[in-house]
SETI-984733 format. One record per residue (C-alpha): chain; residue number from 1; z, y, x. Coordinates in Angstrom, 1 decimal. Layout:
N
@cadena=A&num=NUM&Z=Z&Y=Y&X=X
...
% end
This chain:
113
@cadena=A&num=1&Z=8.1&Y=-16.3&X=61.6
@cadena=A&num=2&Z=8.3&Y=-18.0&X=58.0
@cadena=A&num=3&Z=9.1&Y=-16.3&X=55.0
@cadena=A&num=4&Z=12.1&Y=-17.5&X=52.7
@cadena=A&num=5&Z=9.7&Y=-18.7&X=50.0
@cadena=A&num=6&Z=7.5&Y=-20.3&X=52.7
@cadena=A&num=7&Z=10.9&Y=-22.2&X=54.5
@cadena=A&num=8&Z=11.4&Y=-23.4&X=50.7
@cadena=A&num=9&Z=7.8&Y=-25.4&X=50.7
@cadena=A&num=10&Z=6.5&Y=-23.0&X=48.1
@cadena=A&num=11&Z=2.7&Y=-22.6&X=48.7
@cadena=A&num=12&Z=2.2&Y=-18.7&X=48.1
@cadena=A&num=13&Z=-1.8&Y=-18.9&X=47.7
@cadena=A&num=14&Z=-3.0&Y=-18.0&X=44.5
@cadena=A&num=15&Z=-4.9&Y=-20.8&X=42.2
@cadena=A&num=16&Z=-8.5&Y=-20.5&X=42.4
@cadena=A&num=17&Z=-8.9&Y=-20.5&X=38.8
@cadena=A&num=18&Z=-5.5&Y=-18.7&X=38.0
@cadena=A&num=19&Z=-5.9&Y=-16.4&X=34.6
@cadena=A&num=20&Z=-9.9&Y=-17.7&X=34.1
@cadena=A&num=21&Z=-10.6&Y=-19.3&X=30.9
@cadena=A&num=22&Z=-14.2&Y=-21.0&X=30.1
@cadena=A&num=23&Z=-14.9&Y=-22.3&X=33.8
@cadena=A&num=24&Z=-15.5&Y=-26.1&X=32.4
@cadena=A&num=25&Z=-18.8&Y=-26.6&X=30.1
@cadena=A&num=26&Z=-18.7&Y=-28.2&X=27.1
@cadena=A&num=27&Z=-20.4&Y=-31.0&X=28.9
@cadena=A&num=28&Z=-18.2&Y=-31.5&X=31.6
@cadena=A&num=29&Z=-15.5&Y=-32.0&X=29.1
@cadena=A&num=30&Z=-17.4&Y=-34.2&X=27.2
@cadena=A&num=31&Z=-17.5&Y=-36.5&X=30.2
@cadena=A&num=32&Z=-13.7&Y=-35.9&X=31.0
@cadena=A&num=33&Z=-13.2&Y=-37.2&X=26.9
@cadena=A&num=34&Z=-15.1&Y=-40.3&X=27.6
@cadena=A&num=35&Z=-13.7&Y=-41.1&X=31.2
@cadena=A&num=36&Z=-10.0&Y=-41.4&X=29.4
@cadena=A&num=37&Z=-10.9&Y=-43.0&X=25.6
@cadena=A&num=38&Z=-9.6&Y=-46.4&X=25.6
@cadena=A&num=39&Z=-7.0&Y=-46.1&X=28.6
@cadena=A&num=40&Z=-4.0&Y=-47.3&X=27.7
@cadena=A&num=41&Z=-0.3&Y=-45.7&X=29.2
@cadena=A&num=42&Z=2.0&Y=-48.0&X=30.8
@cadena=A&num=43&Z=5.1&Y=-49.2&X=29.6
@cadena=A&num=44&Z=6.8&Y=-46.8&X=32.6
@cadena=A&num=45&Z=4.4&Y=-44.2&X=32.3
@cadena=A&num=46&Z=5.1&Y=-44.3&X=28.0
@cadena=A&num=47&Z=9.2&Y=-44.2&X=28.9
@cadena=A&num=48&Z=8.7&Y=-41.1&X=31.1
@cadena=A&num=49&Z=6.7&Y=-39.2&X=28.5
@cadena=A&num=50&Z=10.0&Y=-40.3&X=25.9
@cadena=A&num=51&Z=12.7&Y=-39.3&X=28.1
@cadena=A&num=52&Z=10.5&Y=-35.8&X=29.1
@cadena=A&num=53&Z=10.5&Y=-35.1&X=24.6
@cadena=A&num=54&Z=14.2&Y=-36.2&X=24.4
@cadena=A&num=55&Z=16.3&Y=-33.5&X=23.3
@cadena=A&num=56&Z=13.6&Y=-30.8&X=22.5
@cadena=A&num=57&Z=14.6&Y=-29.0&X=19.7
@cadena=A&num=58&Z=11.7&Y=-27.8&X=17.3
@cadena=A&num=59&Z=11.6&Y=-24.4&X=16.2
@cadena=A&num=60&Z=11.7&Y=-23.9&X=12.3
@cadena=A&num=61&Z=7.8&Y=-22.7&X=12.5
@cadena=A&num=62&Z=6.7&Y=-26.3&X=14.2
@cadena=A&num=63&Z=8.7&Y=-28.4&X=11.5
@cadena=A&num=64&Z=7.3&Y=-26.1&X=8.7
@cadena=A&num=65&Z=3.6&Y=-26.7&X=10.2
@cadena=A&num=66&Z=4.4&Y=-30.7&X=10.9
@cadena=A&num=67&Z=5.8&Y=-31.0&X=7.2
@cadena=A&num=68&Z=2.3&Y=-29.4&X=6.1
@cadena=A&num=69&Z=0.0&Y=-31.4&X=7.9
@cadena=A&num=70&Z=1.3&Y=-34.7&X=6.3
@cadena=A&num=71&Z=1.6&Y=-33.4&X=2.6
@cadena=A&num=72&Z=-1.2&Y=-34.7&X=0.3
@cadena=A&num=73&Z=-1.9&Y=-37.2&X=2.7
@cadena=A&num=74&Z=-1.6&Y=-40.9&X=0.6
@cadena=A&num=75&Z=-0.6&Y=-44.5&X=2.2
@cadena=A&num=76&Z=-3.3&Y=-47.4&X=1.7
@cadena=A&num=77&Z=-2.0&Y=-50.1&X=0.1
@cadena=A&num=78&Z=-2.9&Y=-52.3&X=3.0
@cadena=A&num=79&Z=-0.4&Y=-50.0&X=4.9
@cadena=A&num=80&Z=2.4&Y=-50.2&X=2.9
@cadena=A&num=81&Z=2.3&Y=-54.2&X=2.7
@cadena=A&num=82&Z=2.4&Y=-54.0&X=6.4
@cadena=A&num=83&Z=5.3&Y=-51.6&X=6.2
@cadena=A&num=84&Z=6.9&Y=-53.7&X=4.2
@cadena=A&num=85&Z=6.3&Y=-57.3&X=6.2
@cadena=A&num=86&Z=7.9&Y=-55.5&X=9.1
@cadena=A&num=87&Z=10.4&Y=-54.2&X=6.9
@cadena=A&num=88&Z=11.5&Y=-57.9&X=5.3
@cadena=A&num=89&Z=14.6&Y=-59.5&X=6.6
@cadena=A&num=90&Z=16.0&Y=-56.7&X=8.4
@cadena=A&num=91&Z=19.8&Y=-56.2&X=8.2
@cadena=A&num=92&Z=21.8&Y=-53.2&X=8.0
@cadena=A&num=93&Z=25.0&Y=-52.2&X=9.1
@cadena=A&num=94&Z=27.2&Y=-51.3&X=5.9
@cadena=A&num=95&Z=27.1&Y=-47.5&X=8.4
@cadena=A&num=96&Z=23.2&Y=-47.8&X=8.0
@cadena=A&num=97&Z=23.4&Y=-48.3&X=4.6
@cadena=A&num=98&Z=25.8&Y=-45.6&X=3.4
@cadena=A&num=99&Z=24.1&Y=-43.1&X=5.5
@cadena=A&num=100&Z=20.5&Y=-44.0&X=3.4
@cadena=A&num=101&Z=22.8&Y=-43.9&X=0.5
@cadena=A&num=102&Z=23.7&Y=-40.3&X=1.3
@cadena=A&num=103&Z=20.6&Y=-38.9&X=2.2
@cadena=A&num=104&Z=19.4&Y=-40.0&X=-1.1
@cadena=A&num=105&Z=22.0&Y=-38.5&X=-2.8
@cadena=A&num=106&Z=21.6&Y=-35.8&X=-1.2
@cadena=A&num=107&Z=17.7&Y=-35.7&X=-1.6
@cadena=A&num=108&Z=18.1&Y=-36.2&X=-5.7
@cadena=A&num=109&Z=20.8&Y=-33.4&X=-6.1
@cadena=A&num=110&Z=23.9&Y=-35.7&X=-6.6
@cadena=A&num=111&Z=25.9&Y=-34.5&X=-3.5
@cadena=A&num=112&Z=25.8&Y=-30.7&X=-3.1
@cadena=A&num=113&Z=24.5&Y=-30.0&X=0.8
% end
């Protein structure tokens, strides 16, 4: 009577736009843009979209391509004073600090890698 994929709950119709590309206007998009600017994600709905990145590895290509996009790219000065409000007072665990201490050495050419 049922198949084994239908017994399962899989739906075996076909999509009605499966493989078509182009089907909304530019228009309708437009108005899909506009319906979601200034929406903001919940705090669950923000830890769902974390926990669904967590442990994704990025291939070689995608680092390469992220590293580009930020080169020549300079801080305003208003940034960095806000960097460094947040950054004031902090304290670091004597870990924390030997690992920044490595990675800088290791940045300059002191410690071979």
């Amino acid at each position: 009577m049922f198949t084994d994929a239908e017994k399962k709950g899989y739906n075996k119709k076909i999509a009605w736009n499966k493989g078509k590309t182009g089907i909304l206007s530019e228009e309708t998009k437009k108005k899909m843009s506009l319906a979601k600017k200034g929406k903001k994600h919940s705090e669950e709905t923000k830890k769902k979209m974390s926990f669904a990145q967590k442990g994704k590895k990025l291939s070689e290509e995608t680092k390469k391509k992220m590293s580009l996009a930020q080169k020549g790219l300079v801080t305003s000065e208003e940034t960095k004073k806000k960097i460094s409000l947040v950054q004031k007072g902090k304290k670091l665990s004597e870990e924390h600090k030997q690992n920044i201490s490595f990675a800088q050495k290791k940045r300059l050419g002191h410690v071979k890698k």
